[in-house]
N, C-alpha and C positions, 0 to 999 in steps of 0.2 A: 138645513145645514147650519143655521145659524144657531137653532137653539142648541146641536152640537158644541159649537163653536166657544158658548157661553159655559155649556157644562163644562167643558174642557179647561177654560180662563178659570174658573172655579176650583178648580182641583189644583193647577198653578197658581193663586192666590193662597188656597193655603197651605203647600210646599214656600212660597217665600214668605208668607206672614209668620208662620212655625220659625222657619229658619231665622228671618230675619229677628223673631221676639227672644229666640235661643243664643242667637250670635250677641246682641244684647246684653242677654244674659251676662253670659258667660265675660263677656268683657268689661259690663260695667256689675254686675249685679255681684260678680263675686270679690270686689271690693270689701264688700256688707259681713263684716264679723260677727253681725249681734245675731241671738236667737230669736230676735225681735222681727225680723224679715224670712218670710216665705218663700226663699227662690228654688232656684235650680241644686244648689248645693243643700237645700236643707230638707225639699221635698223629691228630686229628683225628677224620674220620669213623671210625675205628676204633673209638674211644671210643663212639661211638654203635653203633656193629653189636655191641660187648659187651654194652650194657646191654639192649639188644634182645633177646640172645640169652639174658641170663640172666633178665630178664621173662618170656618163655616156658620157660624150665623152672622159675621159682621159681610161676607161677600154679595149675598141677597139683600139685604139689608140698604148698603154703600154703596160698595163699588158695582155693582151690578147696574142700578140705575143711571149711574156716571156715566160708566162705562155703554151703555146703549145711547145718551146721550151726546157723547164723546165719537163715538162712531156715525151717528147722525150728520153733527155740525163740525164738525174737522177733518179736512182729508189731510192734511199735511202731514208726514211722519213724523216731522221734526217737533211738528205743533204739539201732536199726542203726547209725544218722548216728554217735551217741557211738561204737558199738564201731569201724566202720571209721575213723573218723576216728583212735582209739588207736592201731588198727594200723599206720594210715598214722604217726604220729606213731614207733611203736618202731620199725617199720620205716627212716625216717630217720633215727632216733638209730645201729640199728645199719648202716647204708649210710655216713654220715658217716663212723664207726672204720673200717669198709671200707677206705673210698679214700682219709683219713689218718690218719697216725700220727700218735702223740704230739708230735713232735718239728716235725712240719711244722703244729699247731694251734699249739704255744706261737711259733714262731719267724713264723709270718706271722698270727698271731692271727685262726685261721679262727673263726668262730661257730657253733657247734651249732642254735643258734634259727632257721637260718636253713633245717637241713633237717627240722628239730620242724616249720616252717611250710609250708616244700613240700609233702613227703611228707603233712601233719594235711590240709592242702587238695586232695589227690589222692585219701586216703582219704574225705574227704564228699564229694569230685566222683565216688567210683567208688559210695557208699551211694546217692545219688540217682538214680544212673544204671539200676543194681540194683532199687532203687525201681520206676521208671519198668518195667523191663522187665517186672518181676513183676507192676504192675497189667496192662503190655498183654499181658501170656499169658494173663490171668485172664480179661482181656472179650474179649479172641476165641475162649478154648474155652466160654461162654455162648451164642458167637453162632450 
């Protein structure tokens, strides 16, 4: 039931990574005027079959092992909520330098806080979720 469990966090990891690198997008990326950037606006759905595509190799990779770790050594809910929520949070800061550079934050004055808030709400929507599955593994192998 576990390795259920995982697949399942996997498919939800990347529904919010997608969403989350799209929201992103779309918020700070279409600042960007020049034909000099790759985004949402200049490639479209492209842009989204990347971030899809790298959502599944970054979850095996990442949070996969985190996440078994995380479930080992913390029972607290509130503890998880804090850690995935961090994650989600560095993982935004480092997604943001990702898809701009220096040059394109000072000259269209992108905001960092704005994927700290994505990504920090993608990581307590994935601790809950995590949550949730782990109580319903637990009371159906009782049953």
């Amino acid at each position: 039931m576990q390795v259920l469990r995982y697949l399942v966090l996997w498919m939800i990891f990347i529904l919010l990574f997608t969403a989350a690198a799209l929201s992103l997008e779309l918020l700070e990326g279409s600042k960007i005027t020049t034909t000099e950037y790759y985004g949402f606006q200049n490639i479209g759905f492209t842009f989204i079959v990347l971030m899809f595509l790298t959502a599944c190799v970054l979850y095996p990779v990442t949070l996969l092992p985190i996440s078994l770790l995380i479930s080992k050594l913390v029972r607290g809910v509130l503890l998880r909520v804090l850690f995935y929520g961090i994650l989600g949070v560095i993982g935004g800061i480092m997604m943001f330098n990702q898809l701009y550079n220096d040059r394109f934050i000072q000259e269209y004055g992108l905001n960092l806080s704005t994927a700290i808030l994505i990504f920090g709400a993608a990581g307590i929507i994935y601790a809950l979720l995590d949550h949730y599955l782990h109580k319903r593994s637990h009371k159906h192998l009782w049953k």
